[in-house]
Structures are given as structure tokens and as C-alpha cells.
C-alpha positions in Angstrom: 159.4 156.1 111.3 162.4 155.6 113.3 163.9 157.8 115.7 167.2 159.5 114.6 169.8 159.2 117.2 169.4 163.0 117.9 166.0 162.9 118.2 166.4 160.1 121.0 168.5 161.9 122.9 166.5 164.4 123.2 163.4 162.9 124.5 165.9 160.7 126.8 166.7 164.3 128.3 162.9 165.3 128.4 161.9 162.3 130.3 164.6 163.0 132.9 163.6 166.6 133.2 159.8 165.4 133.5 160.5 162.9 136.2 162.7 165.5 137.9 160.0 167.8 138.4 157.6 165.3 139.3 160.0 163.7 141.9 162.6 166.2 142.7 163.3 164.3 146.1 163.9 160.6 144.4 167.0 159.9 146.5 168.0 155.9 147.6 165.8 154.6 149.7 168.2 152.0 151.6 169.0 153.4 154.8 172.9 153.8 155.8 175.3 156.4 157.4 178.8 155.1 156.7 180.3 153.4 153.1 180.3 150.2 154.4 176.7 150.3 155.6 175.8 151.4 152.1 177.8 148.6 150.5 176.4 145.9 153.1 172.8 147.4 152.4 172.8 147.3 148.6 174.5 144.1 148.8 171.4 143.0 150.6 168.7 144.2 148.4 169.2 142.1 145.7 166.4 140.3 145.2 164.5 141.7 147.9 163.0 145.3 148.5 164.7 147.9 149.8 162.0 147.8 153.1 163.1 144.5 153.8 166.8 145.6 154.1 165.5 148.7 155.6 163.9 146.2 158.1 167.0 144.0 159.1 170.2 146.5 158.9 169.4 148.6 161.9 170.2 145.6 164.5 172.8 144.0 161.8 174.7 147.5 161.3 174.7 147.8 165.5 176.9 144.6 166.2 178.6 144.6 162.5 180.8 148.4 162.2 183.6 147.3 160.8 185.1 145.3 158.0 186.8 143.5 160.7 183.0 142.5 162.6 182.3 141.0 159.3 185.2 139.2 158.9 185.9 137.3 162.4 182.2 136.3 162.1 180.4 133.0 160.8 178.2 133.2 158.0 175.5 131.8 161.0 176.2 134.8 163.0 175.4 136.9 160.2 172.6 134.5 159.3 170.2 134.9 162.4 170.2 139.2 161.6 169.2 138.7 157.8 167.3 135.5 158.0 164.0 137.7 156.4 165.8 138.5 153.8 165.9 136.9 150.1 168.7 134.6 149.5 169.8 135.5 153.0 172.3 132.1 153.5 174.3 133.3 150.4 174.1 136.7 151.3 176.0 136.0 155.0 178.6 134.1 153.3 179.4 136.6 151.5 179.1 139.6 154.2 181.9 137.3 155.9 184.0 137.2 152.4 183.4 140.9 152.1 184.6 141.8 155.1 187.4 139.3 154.7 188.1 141.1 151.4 187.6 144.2 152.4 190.7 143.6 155.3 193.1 141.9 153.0 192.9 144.4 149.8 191.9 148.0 151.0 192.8 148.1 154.8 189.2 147.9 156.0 187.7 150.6 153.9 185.0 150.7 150.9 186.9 151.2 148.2 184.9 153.8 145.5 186.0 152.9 142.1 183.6 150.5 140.3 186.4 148.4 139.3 187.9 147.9 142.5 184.6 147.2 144.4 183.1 144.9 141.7 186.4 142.7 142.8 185.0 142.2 146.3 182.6 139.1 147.4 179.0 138.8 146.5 179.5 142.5 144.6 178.7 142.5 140.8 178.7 144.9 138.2 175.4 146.3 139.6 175.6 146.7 143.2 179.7 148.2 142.5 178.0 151.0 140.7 175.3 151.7 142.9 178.0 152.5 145.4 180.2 154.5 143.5 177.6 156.5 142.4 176.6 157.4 146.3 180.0 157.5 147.2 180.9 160.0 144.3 183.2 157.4 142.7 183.2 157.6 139.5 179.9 158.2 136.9 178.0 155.4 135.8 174.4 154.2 135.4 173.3 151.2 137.4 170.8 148.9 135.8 168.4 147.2 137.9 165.3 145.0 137.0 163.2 148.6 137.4 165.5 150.6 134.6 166.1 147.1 132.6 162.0 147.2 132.1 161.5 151.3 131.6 164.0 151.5 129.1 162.5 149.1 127.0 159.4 150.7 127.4 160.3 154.0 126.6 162.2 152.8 123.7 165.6 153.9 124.8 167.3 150.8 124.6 166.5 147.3 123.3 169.1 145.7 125.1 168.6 142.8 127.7 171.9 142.7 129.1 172.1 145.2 131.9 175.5 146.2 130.8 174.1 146.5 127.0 171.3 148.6 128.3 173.6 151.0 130.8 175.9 151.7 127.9 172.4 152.6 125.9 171.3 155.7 128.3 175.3 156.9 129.1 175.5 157.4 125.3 171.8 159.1 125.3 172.3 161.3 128.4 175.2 163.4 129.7 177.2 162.0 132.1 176.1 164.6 135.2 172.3 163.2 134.3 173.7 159.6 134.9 173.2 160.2 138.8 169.8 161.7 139.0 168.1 159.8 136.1 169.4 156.3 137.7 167.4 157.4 140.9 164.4 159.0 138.9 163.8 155.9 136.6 163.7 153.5 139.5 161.3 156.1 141.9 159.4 156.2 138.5 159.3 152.2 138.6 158.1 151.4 142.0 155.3 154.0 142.0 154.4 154.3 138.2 155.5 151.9 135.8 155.0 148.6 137.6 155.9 145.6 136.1 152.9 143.5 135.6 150.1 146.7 135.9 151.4 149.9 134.9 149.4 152.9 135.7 149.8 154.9 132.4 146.7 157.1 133.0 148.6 158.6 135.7 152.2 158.4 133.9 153.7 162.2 133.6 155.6 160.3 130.3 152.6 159.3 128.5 153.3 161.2 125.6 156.6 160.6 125.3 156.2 156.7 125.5 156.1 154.3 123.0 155.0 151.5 125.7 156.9 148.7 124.2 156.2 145.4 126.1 152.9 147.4 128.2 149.8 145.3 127.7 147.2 147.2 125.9 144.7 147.1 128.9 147.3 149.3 130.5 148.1 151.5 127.7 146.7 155.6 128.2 146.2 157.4 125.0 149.0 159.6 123.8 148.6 163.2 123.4 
């Protein structure tokens, strides 16, 4: 039988409440102090964990402080701090854009409206929402690859489209959730819901899963 609109909504707000009080301290795990270390650090992780950033941005955020560091710097001077991380030749090219960006438009601060920082260099719709979330912007739900894959899963979206699937869950949850469950989903994905082996014995949403896409070696009963 299919799910009525209602009903979804409801067990959308279930599984946040569930992963809440399983993991009431699911917070960012990208180390930062100032906007522009956050932006710089999310920036980074794409397509590389957040340990890896974690592991490069205490010496890079040292000599880089400023949108202005950035800026006067070659993408090889940015190079030899992030050279561990993915994509890390494309990523200094951009820092140096950024930072060049960051000068010309907004006077050397991060702006926080999703609009104006998905403008900037090397920022996409993603990463802009990531910070404004943090840096109390604007609402919005960020999809990464962990929420892309859960929401299918849990049968709150069939979107593929990040964008597709972010409009899914703002429509199924209210907008103060938007913050919390973005944090909660992705916690849930790192430590729960893995991509290739999902450990649904142990899943605190086993009932309220319909597991699309989880191989059947993986599934746990419901009930």
C-alpha cells in the first residue's frame, strides 16, 4: 500500500526524533573557529573524509587567516598544505579564487546567504548550504552522498538529484528540524547505514525502514 503524504511525514519526524535520542551530540565534525575556516574546511571535504581535512587544516588555517592569505597566494603554495587531500590541485586553485572572490565581492568576509556563497569559487549548491546552516544563514537541508543514500532507503525520497531529494525532506519536515536532522542523517550514515554493508541489526530505524536499495544479506527483520 502506499504511504499517504501524511503518513510520511510523520514517520520522517519519527526517524529524526529516534536518531536524536540516539545521537543527541551529532554536531559537524570538520574542525574550525572562524567562518572562513568553516568555508575553507567544507570546501575541502568534498570527496574526502572529514579526518582527512581534520588532518591538513590545522597548519593550512595557521599561515592562511584571511581572505587576503588566500588570495595573494599561488595555487602551489596552497598545494604543498593539502597535498593528502582528494582532488587537492583543484581544490588550491580554487582556495586562491575564493579568497580572490571573497576580496572583490564581500570585503573579505564569508558571506551567509546560500545564494551569495554558492556564487564564490569551487562552492556549489552543497557546500553553500552547509555553511549557512552553521553560520545561521538561512534554513536549508544539505544533501550529501550519506543523506542522498538514507533517503532512498528510508523511502523518503526517490530523487537522485541532490537538489530533488533536499526539496523531498524540507517539504516532509519543519523547517527548525532541517538543521538537526541534516547532522543526525549523516552521523547515522557513517556509523550505521554504511554504504556497501549496512548494519541493520543494530539500526535504531529498523522498524521504520523500508530498506530500499539494502541487500538482503544486510536486511534485520522488522518489528
Amino acid at each position: 500500500m502506499r504511504e499517504r503524504s501524511d503518513e510520511k511525514r510523520a514517520r520522517a519526524l519519527a526517524i529524526v526524533e529516534r536518531l536524536d535520542a540516539a545521537m543527541p551530540e551529532a554536531e559537524i565534525e570538520l574542525d574550525y573557529e572562524t567562518p572562513l575556516e568553516l568555508l575553507v574546511a567544507v570546501l575541502l571535504s568534498a570527496q574526502t573524509t572529514d579526518k582527512r581535512v581534520n588532518l591538513v587544516t590545522p597548519a593550512l588555517f595557521r599561515d592562511f587567516k584571511t581572505a587576503a592569505d588566500y588570495a595573494r597566494a599561488t595555487p602551489q603554495d596552497v598545494e604543498r598544505y593539502i597535498k593528502t587531500v582528494g582532488l587537492f590541485r583543484n581544490k588550491a586553485r580554487a582556495l586562491v579564487k575564493l579568497g580572490q572572490a571573497l576580496l572583490e565581492r564581500h570585503g573579505g568576509e564569508v558571506p551567509t546567504s546560500r545564494a551569495a556563497l554558492a556564487e564564490l569559487p569551487g562552492v556549489g549548491n552543497k557546500t553553500a548550504g552547509v555553511v549557512t546552516i552553521h553560520l545561521g544563514g538561512e534554513p536549508a537541508f544539505p544533501v550529501d552522498t550519506h543523506i542522498l543514500r538514507l533517503s532512498m532507503r528510508l523511502g523518503l525520497s526517490a530523487g537522485k538529484d541532490p537538489d530533488a531529494v533536499e526539496a523531498d525532506l524540507r517539504r516532509l519536515l519543519p523547517a527548525e528540524r532541517w538543521f538537526k536532522a541534516h547532522q543526525l542523517i549523516i552521523w547515522h550514515g557513517r556509523r550505521v547505514c554504511d554504504a556497501r554493508a549496512p548494519e541493520c541489526h543494530r539500526c535504531v530505524l529498523a522498524d521504520l525502514c523500508p530498506k530500499r536499495g539494502v541487500p538482503k544479506r544486510n536486511r534485520a527483520p522488522r518489528g
